[in-house]
C-alpha positions as a Python dict, from the first residue, in 0.01 Angstrom:
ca = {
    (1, 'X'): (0, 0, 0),
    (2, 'X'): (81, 291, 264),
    (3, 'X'): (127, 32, 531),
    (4, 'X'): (354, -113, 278),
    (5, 'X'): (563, 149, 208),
    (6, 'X'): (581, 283, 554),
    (7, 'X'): (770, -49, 655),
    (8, 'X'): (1023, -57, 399),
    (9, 'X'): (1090, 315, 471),
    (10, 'X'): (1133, 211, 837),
    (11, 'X'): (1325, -65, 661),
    (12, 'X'): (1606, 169, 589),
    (13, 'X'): (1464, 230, 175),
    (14, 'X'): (1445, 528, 17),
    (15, 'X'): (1110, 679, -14),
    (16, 'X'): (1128, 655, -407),
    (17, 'X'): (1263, 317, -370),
    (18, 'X'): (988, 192, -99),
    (19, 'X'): (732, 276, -381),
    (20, 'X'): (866, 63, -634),
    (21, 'X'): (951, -202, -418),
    (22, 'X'): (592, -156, -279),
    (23, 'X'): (426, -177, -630),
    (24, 'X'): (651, -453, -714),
    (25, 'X'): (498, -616, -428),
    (26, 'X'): (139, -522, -471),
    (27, 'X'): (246, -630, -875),
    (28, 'X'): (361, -1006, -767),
    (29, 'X'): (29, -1062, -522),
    (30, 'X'): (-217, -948, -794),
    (31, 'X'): (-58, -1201, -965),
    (32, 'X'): (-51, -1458, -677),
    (33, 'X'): (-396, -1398, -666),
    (34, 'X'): (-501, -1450, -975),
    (35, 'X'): (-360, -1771, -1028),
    (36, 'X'): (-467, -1895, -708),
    (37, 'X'): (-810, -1796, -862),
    (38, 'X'): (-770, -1938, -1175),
    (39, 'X'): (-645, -2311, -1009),
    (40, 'X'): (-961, -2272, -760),
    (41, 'X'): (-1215, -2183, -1081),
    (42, 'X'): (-1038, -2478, -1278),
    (43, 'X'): (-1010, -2739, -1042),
    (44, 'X'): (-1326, -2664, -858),
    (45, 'X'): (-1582, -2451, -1009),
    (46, 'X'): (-1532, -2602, -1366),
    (47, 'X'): (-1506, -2983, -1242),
    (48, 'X'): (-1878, -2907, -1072),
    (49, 'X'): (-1949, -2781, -1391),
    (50, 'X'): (-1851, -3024, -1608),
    (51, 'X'): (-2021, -3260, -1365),
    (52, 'X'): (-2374, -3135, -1391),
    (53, 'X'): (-2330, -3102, -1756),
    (54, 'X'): (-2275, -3480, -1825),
    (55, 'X'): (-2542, -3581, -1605),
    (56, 'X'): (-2798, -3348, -1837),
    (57, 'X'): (-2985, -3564, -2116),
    (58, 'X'): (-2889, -3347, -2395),
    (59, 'X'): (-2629, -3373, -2558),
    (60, 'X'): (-2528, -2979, -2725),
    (61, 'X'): (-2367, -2941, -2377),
    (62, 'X'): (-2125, -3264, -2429),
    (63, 'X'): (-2007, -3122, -2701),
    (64, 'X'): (-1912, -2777, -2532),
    (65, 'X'): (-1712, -2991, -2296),
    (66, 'X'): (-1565, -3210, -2607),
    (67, 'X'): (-1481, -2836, -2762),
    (68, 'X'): (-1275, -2662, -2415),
    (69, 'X'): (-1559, -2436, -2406),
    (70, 'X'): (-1562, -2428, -2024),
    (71, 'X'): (-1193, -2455, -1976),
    (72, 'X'): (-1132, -2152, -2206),
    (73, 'X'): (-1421, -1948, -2029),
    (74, 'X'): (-1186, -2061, -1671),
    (75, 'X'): (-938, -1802, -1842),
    (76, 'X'): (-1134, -1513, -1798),
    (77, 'X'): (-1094, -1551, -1417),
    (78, 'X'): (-789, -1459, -1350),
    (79, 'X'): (-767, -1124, -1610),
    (80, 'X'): (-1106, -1000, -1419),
    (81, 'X'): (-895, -1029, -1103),
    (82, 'X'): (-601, -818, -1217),
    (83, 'X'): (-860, -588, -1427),
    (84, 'X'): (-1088, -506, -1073),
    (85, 'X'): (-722, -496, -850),
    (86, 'X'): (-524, -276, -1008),
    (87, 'X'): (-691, 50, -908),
    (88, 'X'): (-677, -97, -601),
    (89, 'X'): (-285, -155, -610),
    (90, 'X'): (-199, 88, -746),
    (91, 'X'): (-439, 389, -748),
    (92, 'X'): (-137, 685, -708),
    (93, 'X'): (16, 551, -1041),
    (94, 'X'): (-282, 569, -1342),
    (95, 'X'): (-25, 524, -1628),
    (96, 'X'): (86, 166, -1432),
    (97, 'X'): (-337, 109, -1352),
    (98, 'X'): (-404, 204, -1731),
    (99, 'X'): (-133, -62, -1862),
    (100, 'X'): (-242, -388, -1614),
    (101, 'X'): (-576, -310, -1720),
    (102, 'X'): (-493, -283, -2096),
    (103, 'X'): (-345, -631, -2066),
    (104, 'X'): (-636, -767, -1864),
    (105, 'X'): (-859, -663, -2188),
    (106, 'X'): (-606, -770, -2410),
    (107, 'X'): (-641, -1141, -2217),
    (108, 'X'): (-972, -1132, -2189),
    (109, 'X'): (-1058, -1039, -2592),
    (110, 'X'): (-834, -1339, -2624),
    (111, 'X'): (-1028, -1552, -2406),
    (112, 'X'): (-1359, -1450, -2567),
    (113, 'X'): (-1207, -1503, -2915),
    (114, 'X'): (-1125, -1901, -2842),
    (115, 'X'): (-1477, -1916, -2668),
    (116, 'X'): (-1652, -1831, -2986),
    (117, 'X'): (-1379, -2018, -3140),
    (118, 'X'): (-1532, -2346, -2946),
    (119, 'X'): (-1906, -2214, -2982),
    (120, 'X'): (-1829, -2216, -3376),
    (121, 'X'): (-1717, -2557, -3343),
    (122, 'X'): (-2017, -2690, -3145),
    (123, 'X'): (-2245, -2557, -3425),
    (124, 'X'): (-2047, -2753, -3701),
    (125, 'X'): (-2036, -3052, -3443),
    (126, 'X'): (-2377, -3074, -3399),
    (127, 'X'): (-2500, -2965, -3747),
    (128, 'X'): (-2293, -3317, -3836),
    (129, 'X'): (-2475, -3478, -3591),
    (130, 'X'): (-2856, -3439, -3720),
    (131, 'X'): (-2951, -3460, -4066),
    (132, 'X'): (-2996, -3098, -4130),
    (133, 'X'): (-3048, -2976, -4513),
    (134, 'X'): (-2757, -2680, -4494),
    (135, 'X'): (-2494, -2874, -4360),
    (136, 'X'): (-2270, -2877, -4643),
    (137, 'X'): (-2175, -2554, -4582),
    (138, 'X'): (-2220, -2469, -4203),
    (139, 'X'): (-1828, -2547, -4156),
    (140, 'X'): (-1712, -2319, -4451),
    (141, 'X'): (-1949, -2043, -4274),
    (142, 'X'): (-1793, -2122, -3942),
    (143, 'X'): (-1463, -2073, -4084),
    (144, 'X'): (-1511, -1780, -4304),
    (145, 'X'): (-1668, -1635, -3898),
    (146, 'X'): (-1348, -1730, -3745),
    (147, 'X'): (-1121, -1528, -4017),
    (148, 'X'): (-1373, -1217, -3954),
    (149, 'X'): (-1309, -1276, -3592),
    (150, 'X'): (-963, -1337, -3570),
    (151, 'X'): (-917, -1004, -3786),
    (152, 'X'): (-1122, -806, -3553),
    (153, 'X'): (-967, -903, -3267),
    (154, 'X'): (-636, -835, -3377),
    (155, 'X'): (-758, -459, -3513),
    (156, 'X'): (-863, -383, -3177),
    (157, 'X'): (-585, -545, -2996),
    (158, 'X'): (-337, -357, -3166),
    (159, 'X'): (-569, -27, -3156),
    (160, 'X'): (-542, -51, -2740),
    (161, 'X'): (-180, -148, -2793),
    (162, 'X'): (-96, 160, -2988),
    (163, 'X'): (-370, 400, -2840),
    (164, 'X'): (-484, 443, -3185),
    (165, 'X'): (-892, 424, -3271),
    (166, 'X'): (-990, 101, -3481),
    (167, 'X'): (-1049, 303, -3776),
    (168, 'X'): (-695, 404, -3816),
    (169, 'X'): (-625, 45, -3874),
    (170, 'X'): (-938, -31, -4089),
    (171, 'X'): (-844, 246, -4317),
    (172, 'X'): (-477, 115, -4346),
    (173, 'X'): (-629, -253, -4464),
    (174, 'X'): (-797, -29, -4748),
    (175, 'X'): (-434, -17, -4907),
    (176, 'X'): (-394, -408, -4867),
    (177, 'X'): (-707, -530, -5029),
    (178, 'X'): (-532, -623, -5336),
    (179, 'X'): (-323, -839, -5108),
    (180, 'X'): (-563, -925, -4900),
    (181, 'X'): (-790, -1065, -5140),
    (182, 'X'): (-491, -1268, -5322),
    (183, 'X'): (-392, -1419, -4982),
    (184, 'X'): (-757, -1491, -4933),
    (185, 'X'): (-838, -1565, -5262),
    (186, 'X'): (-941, -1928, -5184),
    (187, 'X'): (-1091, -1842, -4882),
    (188, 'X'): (-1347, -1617, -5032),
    (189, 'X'): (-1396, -1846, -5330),
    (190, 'X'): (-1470, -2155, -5100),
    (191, 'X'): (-1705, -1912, -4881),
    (192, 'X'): (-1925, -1787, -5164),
    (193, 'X'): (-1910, -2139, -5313),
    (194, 'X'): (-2046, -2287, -4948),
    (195, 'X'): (-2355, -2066, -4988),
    (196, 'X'): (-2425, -2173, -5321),
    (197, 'X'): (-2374, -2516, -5219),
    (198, 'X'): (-2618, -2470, -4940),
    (199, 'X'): (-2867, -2271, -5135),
    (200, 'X'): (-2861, -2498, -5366),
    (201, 'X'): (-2862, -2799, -5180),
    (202, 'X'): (-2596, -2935, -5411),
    (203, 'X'): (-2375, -3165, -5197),
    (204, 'X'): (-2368, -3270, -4838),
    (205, 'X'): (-2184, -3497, -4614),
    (206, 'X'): (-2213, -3833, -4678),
    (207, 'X'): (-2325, -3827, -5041),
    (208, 'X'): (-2127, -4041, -5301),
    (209, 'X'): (-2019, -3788, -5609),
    (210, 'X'): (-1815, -3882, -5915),
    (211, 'X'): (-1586, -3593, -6007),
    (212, 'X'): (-1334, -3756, -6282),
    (213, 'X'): (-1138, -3455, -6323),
    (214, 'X'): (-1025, -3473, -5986),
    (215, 'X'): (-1049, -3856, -5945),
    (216, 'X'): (-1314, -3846, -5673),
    (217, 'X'): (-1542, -4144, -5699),
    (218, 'X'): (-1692, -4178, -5335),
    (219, 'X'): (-1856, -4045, -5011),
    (220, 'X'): (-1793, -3707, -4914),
    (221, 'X'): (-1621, -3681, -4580),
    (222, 'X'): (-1602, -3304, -4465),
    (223, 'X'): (-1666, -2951, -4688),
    (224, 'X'): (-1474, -2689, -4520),
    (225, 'X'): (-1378, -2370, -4664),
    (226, 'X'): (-1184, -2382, -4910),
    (227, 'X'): (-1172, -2791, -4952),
    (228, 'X'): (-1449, -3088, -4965),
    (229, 'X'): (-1255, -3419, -4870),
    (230, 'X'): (-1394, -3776, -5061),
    (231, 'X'): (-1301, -4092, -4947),
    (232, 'X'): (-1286, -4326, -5298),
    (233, 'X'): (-1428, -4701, -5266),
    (234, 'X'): (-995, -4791, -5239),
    (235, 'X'): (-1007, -4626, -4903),
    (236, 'X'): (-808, -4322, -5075),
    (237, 'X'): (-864, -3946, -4992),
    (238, 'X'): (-900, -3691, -5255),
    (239, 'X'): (-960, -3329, -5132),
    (240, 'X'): (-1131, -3103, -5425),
    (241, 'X'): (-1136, -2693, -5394),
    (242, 'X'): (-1491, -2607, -5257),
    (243, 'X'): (-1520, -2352, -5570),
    (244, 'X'): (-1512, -2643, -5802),
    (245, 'X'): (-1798, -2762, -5677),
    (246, 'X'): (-1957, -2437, -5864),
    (247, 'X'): (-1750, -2443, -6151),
    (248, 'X'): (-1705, -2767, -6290),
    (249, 'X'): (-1959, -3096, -6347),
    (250, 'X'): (-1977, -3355, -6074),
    (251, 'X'): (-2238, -3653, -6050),
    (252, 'X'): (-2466, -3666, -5718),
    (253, 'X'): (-2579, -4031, -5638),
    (254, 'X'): (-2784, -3880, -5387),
    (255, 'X'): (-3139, -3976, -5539),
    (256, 'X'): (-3015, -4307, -5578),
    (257, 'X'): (-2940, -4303, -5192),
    (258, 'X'): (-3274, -4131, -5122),
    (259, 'X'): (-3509, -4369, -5388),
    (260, 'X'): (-3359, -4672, -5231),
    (261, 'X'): (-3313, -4844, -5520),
    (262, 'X'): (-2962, -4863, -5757),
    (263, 'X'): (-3014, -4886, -6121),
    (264, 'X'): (-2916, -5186, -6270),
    (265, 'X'): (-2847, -5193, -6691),
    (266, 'X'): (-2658, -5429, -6844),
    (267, 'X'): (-2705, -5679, -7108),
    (268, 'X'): (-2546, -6018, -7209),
    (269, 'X'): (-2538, -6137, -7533),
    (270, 'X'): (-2752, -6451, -7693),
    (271, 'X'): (-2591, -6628, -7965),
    (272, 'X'): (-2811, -6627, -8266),
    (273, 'X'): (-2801, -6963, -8392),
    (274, 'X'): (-2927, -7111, -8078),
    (275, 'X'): (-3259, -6910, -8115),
    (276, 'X'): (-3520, -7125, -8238),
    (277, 'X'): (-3955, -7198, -8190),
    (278, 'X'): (-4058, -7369, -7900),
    (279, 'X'): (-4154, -7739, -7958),
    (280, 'X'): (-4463, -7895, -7781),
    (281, 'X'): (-4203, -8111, -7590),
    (282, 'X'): (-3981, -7745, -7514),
    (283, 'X'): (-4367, -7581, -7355),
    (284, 'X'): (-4399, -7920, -7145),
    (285, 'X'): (-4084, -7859, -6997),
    (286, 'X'): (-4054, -7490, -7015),
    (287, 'X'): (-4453, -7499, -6822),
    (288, 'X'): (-4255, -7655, -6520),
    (289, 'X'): (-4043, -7334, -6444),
    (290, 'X'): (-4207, -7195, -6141),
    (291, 'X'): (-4209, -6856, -6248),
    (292, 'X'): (-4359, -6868, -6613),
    (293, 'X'): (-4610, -7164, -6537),
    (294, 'X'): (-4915, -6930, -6592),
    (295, 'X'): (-4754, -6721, -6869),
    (296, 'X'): (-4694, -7015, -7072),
    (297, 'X'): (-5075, -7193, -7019),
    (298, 'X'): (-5213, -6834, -7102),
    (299, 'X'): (-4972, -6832, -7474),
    (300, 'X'): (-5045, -7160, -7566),
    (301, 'X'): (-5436, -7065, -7505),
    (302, 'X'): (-5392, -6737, -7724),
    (303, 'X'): (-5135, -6865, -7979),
    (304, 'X'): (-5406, -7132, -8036),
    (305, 'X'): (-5683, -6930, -8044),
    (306, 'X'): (-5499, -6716, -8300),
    (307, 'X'): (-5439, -6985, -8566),
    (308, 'X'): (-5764, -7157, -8537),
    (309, 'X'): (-5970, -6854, -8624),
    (310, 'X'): (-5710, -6787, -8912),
    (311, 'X'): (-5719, -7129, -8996),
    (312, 'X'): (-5329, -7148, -8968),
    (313, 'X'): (-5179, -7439, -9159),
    (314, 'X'): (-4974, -7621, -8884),
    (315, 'X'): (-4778, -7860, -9114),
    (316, 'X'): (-4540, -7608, -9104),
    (317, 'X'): (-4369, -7398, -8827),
    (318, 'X'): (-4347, -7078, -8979),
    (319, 'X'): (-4726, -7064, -9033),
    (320, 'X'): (-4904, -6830, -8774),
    (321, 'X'): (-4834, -6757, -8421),
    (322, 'X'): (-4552, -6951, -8241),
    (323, 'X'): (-4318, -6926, -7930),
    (324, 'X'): (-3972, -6885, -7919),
    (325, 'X'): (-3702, -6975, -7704),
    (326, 'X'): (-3583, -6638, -7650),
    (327, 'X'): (-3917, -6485, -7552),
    (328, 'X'): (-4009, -6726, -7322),
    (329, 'X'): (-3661, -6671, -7152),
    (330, 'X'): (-3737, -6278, -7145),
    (331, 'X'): (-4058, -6363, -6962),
    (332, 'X'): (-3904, -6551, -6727),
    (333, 'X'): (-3624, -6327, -6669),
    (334, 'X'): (-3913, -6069, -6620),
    (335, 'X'): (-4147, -6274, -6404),
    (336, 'X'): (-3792, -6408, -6215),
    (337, 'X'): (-3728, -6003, -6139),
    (338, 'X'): (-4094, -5948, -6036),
    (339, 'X'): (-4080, -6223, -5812),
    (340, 'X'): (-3717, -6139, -5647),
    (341, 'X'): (-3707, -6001, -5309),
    (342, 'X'): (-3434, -5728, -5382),
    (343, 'X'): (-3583, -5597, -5684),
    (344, 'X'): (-3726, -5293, -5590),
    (345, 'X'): (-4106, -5313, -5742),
    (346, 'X'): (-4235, -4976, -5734),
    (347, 'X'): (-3962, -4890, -5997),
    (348, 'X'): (-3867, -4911, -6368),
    (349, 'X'): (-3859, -5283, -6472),
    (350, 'X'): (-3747, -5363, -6830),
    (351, 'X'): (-3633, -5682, -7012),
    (352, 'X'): (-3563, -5586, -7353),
    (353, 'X'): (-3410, -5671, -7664),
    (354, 'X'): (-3132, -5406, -7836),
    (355, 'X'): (-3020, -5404, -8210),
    (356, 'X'): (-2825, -5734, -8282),
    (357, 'X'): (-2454, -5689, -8333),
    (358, 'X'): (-2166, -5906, -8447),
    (359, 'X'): (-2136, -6045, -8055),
    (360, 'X'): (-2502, -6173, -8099),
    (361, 'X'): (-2848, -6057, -7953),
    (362, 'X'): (-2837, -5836, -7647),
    (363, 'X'): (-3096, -5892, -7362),
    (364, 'X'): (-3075, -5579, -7200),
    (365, 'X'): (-3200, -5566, -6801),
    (366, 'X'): (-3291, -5230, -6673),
    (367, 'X'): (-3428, -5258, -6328),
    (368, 'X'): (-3313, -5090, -6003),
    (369, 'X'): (-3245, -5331, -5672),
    (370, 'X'): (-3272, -5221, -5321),
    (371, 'X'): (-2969, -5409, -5248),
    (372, 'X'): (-2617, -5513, -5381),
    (373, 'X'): (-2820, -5796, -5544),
    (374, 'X'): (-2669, -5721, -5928),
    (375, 'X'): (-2420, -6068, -5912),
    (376, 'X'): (-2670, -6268, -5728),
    (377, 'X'): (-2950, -6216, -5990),
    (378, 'X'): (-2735, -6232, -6298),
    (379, 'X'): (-2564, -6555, -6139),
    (380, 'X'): (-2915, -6690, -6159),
    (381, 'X'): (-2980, -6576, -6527),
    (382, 'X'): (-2646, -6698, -6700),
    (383, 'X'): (-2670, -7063, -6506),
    (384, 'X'): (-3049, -7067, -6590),
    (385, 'X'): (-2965, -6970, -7004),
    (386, 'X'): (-2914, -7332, -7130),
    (387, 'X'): (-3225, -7423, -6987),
    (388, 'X'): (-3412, -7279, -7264),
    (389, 'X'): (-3225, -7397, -7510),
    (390, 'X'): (-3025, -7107, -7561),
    (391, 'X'): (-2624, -7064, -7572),
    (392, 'X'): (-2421, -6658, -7408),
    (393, 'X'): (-2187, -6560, -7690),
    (394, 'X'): (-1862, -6579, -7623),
    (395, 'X'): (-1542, -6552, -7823),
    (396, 'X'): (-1363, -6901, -7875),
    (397, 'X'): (-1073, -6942, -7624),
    (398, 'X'): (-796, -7170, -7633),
    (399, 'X'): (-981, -7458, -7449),
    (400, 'X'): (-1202, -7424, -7781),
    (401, 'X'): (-942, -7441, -8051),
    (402, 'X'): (-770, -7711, -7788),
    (403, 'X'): (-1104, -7906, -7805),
    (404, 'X'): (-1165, -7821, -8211),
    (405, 'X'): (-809, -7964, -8264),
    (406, 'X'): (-799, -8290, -8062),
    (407, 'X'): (-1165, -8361, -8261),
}
């Protein structure tokens, strides 16, 4: 910097004006410098890093490089230059050494700030990645972090800016809280609500929930902090506020999911007049359905064994202990479920008659499948009906007045 000044002295400059024109100098190199460092740390260093990262079998790092971890870090090259060189630029002038180094913090805080900015997001990417219990709510914490951050890097930001401690700052915010906490109401809601969530294991990624008040009936998608997204069976996006999730009622399918089997109940309707007892010539032919072969050789053995030793008067029907159409169709609906490959076994299994109503006799199902089985099997059980002699209700339709009327 002497040598400097000497030659634009001998230059013809003023001595005041050879200093300036000497710091300007020393001013523009620093910052020659540094960017010739930064281009050699980005082009070079962080290419060899990003190199030896992808060849490594894990996969955490991948993600730093999907996040700019490494090419934010790069930024903290150039500010270390200009923080080591300026007392070395410009060591007669501390106020002008005080302010380059000021902004050297200034960029490096910044730097830092978007580093743990990407670190944040390479915990919520891989969290997403492994089935982990808590990660409902690790992108609500990783938000509610990056507020806390991005508030305490601005206090002490503006603290070196103004010369001012941190606490002067801090103690001004104590006169904002109401304002504060009504600009972040949401914030805080959805962050208090992600621990709950978590704690309580309530909701994850991927689950299906039913939420009618909101019209969410699907998979959830992404809980941040103050929204949880669900993508409905139509394709169609509904975002819910995370505190909702607290304080209103939502279904979980989630043991569904996790039992691997989905509850089937529903019931069809038998029309009453077709019920009937089973003739000899009705067992023959009913004997001859794969599935209730044994069940009906092992009635007609009890049923007979029953009215012989009560010495059952067979001249008529009603007497004693007879089949009927409609329970030999539950048993084969019941030995056809036992026997089906996507009924799941080690569950609930119930073919069951409700309280007759004026739409006939309802045969109600309740079993759970392990796949999306329900048409298949009830395909099966409608076409198999007249079989046993046995007619669905159904309401007449103009094919039937049509048909009444041409009769």
């Amino acid at each position: 910097m002497k040598w400097i000044t000497g030659q634009l002295v001998h230059l013809g400059f003023g001595e005041k004006m050879a200093v300036v024109c000497a710091d300007v100098i020393a001013a523009f190199g620093i910052l020659v410098l540094a960017g010739l460092i930064y281009i050699v740390v980005r082009r070079f260093v962080m290419k060899g890093i990003i190199r030896l990262v992808r060849q490594t079998r894990t996969d955490w790092d991948d993600v730093l490089i999907r996040e700019k971890f490494f090419q934010r870090a790069s930024h903290l090259a150039p500010a270390l230059v200009i923080y080591f060189m300026a007392p070395l630029a410009f060591g007669g002038h501390e106020p002008v050494v005080a302010v380059a180094q000021c902004a050297a913090r200034i960029y490096m805080l910044i730097a830092g700030l978007l580093m743990a900015d990407s670190l944040l997001n390479v915990v919520v990417a891989i969290s997403r990645s492994r089935n982990l219990p808590y990660k409902a709510s690790v992108r609500g914490i990783a938000q509610a972090l990056k507020i806390v951050l991005y508030i305490v890097i601005g206090i002490v930001i503006l603290s070196m800016i103004a010369g001012k401690s941190p606490a002067f700052f801090i103690g001004g915010m104590g006169a904002m809280t109401a304002v504060l906490i009504l600009v972040f109401r949401d914030s805080i809601l959805g962050f208090v609500a992600g621990i709950q969530i978590s704690a309580n294991e309530m909701v994850n990624i991927g689950d299906w929930i039913e939420m009618p008040k909101y019209g969410a009936d699907g998979d959830v998608i992404d809980i941040s902090l103050t929204t949880v997204k669900v993508r409905n069976w139509d394709q169609t996006i509904i975002t819910i506020p995370t505190y909702a999730m607290i304080s209103d009622s939502f279904k979980n399918w989630r043991g569904m999911t996790e039992s691997g089997g989905r509850r089937i109940k529903r019931a069809f309707y038998i029309d009453m007049t077709s019920i009937m007892f089973c003739t000899e010539e009705m067992l023959d032919r009913f004997s001859r359905f794969q599935h209730i072969t044994g069940y009906i050789d092992a009635k007609k053995e009890e049923l007979a064994k029953y009215n012989a030793e009560h010495h059952v008067d067979d001249s008529e029907i009603v007497n004693g202990r007879r089949l009927t159409n409609v329970g030999t169709f539950r048993a084969y609906i019941t030995a056809y479920l036992r026997n089906h490959p996507k009924i799941h076994q080690g569950m609930t299994l119930m073919v069951r008659q409700l309280a007759p109503t004026d739409h006939g006799l309802p045969i109600e199902i309740y079993a759970f499948s392990n796949d999306q089985a329900q048409a298949d099997i009830f395909d099966h059980i409608l076409a198999v009906v007249p079989r046993f002699e046995l007619r669905i209700f159904q309401n007449p339709t103009g094919a039937d007045f049509k048909s009444l009327q041409g009769k």
